[in-house]
N, C-alpha and C positions, 0 to 999 in steps of 0.2 A: 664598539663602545658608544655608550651615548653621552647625549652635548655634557661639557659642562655646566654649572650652577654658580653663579656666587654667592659667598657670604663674607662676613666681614670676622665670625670668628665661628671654627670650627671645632666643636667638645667630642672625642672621643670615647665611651664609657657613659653611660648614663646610671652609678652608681651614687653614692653619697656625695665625693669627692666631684665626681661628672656635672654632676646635677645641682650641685654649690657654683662649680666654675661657669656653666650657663646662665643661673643667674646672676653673676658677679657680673659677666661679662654684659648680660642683657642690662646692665645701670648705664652702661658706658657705651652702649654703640646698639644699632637697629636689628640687623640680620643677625641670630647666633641659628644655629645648626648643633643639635644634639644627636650622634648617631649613637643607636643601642643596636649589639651584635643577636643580642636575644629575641626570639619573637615578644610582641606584647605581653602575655600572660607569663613570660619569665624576667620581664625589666625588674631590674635594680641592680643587680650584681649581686656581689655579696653580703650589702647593705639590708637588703630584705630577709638576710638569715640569722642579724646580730639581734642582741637583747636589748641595743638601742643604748647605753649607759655613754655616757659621754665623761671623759676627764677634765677635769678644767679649775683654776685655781679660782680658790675665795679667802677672805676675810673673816667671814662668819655670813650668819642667817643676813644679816644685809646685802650682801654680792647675792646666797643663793635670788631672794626674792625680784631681782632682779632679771632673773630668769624667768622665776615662776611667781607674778605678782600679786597675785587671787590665793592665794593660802591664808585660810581664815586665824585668829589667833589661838581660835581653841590646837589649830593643828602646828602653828608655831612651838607654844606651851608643849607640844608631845615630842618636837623634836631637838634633838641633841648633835649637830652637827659637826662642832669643833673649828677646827680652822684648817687649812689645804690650802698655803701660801704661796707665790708662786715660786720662790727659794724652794719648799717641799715639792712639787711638779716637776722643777728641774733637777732637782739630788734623785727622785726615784729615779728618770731619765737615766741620768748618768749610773747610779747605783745598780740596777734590773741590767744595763746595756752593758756590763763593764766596764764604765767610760770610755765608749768607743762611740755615743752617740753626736756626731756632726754637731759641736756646738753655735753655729747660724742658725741652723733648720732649727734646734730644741729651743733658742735663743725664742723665734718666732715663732714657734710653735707654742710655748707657755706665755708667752707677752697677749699675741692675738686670742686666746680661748677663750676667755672669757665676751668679749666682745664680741666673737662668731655667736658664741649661745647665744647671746641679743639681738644679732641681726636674724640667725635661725628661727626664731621666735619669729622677728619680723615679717618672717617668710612664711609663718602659718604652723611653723612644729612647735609642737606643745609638749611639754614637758611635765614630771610626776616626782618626786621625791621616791625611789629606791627602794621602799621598804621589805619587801618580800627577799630582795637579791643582796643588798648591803646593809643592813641592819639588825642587829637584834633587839629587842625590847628587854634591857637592862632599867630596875626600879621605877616601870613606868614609862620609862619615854626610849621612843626608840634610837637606839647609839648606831651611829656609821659608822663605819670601818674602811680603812683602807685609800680614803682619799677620793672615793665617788661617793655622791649622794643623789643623784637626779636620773633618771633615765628618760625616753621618747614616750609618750602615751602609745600603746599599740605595739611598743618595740620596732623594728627593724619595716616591717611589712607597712606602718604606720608613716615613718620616715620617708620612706620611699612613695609612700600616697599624696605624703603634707609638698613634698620637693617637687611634683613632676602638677600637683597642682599650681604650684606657686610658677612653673614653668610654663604651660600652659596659660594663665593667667595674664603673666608678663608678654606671649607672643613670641619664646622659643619655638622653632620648628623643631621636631622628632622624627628620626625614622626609627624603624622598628626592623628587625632581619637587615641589619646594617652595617656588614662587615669591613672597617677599612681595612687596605691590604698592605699600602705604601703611602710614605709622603713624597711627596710633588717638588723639588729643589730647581730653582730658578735664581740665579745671579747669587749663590751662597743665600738663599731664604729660603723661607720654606713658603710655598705660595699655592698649594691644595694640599689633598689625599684620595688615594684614590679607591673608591666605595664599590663593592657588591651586594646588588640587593635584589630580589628576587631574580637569581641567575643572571644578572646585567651589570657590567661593572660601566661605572661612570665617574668622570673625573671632577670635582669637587672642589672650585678655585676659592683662596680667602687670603686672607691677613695675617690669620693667625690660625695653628691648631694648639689647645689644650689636649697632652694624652692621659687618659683615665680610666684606663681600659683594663686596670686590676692587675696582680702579680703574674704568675703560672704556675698556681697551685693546683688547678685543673688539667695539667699537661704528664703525665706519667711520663712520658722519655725527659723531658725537663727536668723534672724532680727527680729521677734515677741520674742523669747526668751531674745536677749542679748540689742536690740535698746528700745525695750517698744510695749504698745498696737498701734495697725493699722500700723506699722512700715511692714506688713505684704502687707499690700496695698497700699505702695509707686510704682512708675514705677519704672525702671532702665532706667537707662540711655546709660549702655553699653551692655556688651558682656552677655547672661544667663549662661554663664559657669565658671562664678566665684562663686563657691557655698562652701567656703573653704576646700578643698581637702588638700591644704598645711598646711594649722594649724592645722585641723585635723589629719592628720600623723604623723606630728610635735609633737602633745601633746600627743601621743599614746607612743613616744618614750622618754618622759620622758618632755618635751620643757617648757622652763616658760613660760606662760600665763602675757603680758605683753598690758599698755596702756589701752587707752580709750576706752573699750568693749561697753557702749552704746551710743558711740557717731561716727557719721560721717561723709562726706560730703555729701550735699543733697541740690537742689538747685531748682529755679525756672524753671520747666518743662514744656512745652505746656499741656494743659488741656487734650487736644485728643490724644496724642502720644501713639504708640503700649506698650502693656508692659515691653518689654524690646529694647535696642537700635535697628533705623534703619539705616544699612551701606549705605544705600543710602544718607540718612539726613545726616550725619555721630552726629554733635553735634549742629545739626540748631534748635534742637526744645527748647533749652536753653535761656531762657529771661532774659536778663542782663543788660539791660538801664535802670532798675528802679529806679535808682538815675534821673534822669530825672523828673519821673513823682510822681503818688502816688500808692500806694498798698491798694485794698479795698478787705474785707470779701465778702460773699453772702446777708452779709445787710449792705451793703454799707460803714463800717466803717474801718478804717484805724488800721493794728493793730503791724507796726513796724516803724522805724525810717528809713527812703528809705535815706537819706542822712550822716547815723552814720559815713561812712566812704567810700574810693574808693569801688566800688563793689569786685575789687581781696579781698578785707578785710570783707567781710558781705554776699556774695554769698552762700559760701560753708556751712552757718548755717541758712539763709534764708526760704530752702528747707523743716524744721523743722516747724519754725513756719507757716511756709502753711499747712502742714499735720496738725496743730492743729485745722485751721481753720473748719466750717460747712462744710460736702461736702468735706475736703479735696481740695479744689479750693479755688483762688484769683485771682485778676483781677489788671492788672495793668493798670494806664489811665493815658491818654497823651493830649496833644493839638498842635495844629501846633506850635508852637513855637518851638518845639523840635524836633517836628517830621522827619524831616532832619537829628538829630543825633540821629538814631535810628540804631543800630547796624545791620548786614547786617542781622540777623536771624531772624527777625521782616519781612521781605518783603519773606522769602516762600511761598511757592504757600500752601502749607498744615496748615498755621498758622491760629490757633482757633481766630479770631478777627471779630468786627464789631466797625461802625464808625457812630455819629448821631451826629446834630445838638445842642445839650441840654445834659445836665447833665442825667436828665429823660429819654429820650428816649435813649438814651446810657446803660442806666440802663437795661430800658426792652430789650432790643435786647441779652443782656449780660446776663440777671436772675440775675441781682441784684436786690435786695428790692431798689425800684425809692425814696421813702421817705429817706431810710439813705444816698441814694449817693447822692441828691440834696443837705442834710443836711450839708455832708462832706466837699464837695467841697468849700458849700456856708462858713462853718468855719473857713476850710485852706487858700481858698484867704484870708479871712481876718485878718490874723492870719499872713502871709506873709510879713515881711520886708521889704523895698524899701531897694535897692543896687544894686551893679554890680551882674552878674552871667556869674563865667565862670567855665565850667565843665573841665580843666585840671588841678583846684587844688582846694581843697578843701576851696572855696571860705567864708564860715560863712556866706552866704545870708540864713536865717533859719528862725521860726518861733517860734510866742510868742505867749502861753498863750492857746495852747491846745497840747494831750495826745494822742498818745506818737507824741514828735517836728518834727520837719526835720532838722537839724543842717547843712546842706549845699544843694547848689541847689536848695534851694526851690525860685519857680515860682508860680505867680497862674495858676491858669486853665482857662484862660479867651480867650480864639483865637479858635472858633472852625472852623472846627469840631472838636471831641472830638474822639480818637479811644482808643480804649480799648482791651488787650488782654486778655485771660482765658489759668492760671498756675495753676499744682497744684504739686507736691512734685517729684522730680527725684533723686533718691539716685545713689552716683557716686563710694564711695569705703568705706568701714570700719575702722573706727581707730585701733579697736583692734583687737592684734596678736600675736607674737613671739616677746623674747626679745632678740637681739642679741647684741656683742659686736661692737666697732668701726669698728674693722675687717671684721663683718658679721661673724661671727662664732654665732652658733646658742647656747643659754644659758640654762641647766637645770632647776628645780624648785629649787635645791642649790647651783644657781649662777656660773654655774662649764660649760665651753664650752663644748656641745655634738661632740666628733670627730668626723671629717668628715661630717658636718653638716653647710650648710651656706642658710643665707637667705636674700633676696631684696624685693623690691617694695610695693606691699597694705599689704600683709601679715608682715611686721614688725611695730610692737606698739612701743610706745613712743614717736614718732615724734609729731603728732597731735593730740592737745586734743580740744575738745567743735567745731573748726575751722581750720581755714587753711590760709596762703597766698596764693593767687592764683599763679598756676607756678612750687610750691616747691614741689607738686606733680612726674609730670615729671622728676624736677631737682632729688629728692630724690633717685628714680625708677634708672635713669642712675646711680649717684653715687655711690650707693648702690650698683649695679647691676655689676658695673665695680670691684669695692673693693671687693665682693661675688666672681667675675669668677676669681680675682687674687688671694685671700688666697686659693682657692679652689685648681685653676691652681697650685700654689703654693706644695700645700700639695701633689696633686697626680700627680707630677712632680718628674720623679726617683730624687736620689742624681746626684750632678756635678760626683764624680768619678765613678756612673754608668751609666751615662750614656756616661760618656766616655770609659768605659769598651765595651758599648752596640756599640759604632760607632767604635769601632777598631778591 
């Protein structure tokens, strides 16, 4: 083994969450140490494969511009925002999670969002108003939906450049191929971890560790043990190197086991996509207009409610019931009518799709059984409402008298051609994990804070159960991640009159 190292705070994970608590902690103290398990050209975690959209409460267009303070007024005048108060952040919370979500963490979690996006900004992430992914252009100006309006410039890949610049910048150290394997307990604290890095493990002394090292949705015996059966056979969507490392070490040194262990986020994924994410694609192979159309099995039949709610609110549990289906595939189908708002992920050059004249022949091209989907169709057109349809608000144009309904959006299928794309289950991060306090201070199995122990991002349970709001992911990861590198900073931060002893 080689020498130890000190530092004064040690970040685990160098994803969104990671990479927040490093610079949090770098306000408050000298040494911070970011270890990334990935080589260079795979840092960020799974941060670099999201669409970047951040959740966070406002007021109206004054909170947004706060954000984004260069928005001319010609583009004020175009937008239509509404309001997304932090009462609305907390009901979706609890509403999406069953009321099962940790009210401290959600407490903190909507209080600080807003003020993270400005200190993010601070740190160099620039921000865009949504409009391609949440809005539609309803009489001219474009309407949000859903309670996001802003996303990262660049998305995810962007994120992950603006963060590790601002780290860099500030005079975080980085390693790269940097596996920790254990934390280091000394007199009940935790006082290293101990790091593999090119073939050499070395011991790694500090004050504090932040862990940020992502769920274990990259872990197939994991996910078959704690998700259920075939959970094993899902893709990923992001980084292979979330295989939980950090909960793992975590519960080795005492950590409660906390939140939603077999539940996740998992979503409609292209049918063809590589096993785990491609940084190329970064998060294009994600099918998310199916509120638009219908969702069919491999026999043709429909087997969830595509209009229950905005897709930020029915996504993230989506991914599930596609894994239940045959084959693990589904098919989503459209008609021109729509087809124009079709979210920009839909027009890849790599998207699993074909397009026919007829219900039937749409079918075969697809492997769908032609008898159920002819059937399908032929029942939900007529099963379809006459009313307005407009997809920036959950308009109640739905259907009557077949299983399971559409409760909004619903169209027939009657304008071909007909295209059709083939999803089948993309798991994006773990619910369950670590339970920590509002602080981020990491909790015992008898409720007792582990000193020196702080944790952020996919690896903290309680937030999300069954579901998710779209967004609250990101937003959690910064908040968290910023409150983690401050208690942390905090703690291995000498005293005020030492370190006034130290500068004199």
């Amino acid at each position: 083994m080689e020498p130890r190292r000190d530092y004064d705070v040690v970040v685990v994970g160098a994803g969104n969450a990671g990479l927040c608590a490093a610079l949090s902690a770098r306000e408050r103290c000298e040494r911070v140490l970011l270890l990334e398990r990935a080589p260079e050209g795979w840092r960020g975690g799974n941060t670099y494969f999201t669409g970047g959209a951040f959740r966070f409460p406002f007021d109206g267009i004054e909170d947004v511009l706060k954000v984004i303070p260069d928005l001319s007024p010609d583009e004020i005048a175009l937008m239509d925002v509404g309001r997304y108060t932090a009462d609305d952040f907390y009901g979706d919370l609890a509403r999406i999670t069953e009321y099962r979500c940790d009210p401290d963490l959600a407490n903190r979690l909507v209080n600080e969002a807003l003020p993270t996006m400005i200190w993010l900004r601070q740190q160099g992430v620039r921000f865009v108003p949504a409009y391609g992914r949440q809005a539609f252009k309803v009489e001219g100006r474009y309407r949000f939906w859903g309670g996001l309006v802003l996303e990262v410039v660049g998305a995810g890949a962007d994120l992950v450049g603006s963060l590790f610049s601002a780290a860099e910048r500030r005079g975080v150290e980085v390693w790269y191929d940097a596996r920790a394997t254990a934390l280091e307990v000394e007199d009940g604290r935790i006082r290293g971890a101990r790091v593999t890095r090119a073939g050499r493990t070395r011991e790694v002394r500090t004050r504090a560790v932040v862990l940020a090292a992502g769920g274990f949705e990259a872990n197939p015996q994991w996910r078959a043990s704690f998700l259920g059966p075939d959970w094993d056979l899902a893709k990923v969507r992001g980084t292979p190197y979330n295989t939980g490392d950090g909960i793992r070490m975590a519960l080795e040194v005492g950590a409660q086991p906390y939140g939603h262990w077999s539940g996740c986020h998992a979503v409609a994924w292209d049918a063809n996509a590589p096993p785990h994410g491609d940084r190329r694609i970064g998060d294009l192979f994600q099918k998310h207009s199916y509120p638009l159309g219908v969702i069919v099995n491999r026999d043709g039949q429909r087997f969830v409610d595509e209009g229950a709610d905005f897709r930020n609110y029915t996504y993230a549990r989506y991914g599930r019931e596609v894994l239940r289906q045959p084959g693990h595939v589904a098919f989503q189908i459209f008609d021109q009518k729509v087809v124009p708002l079709l979210r920009d992920e839909y027009r890849i050059p790599e998207v699993t799709r074909a397009q026919a004249d007829t219900p039937r022949d749409l079918a075969e091209r697809l492997g769908i059984d032609p008898d159920g989907l002819e059937r399908t169709v032929a029942e939900f057109n007529a099963a379809v409402e006459d009313g307005p349809f407009n997809p920036a608000v959950k308009d109640g144009k739905r259907t009557l008298g077949i299983a399971p309904p559409k409760s909004n959006w619903a169209q027939r299928l009657d304008q071909p051609p007909y295209v059709g794309y083939a999803v089948t289950c993309g798991i994006t991060f773990t619910f369950g994990g670590l339970r920590i306090n509002p602080a981020a201070g990491v909790l015992d199995t008898e409720g007792r804070v582990i000193p020196g122990l702080f944790a952020c991002g996919e690896l903290v349970g309680g937030l999300f159960y069954h579901n998710y709001p779209g967004g609250s992911g990101l937003m959690a990861g910064a908040v968290f991640g910023r409150v983690a590198g401050a208690s942390a900073g905090d703690e291995a931060a000498p005293p005020a009159n030492a370190r006034g002893q130290a500068s004199a």
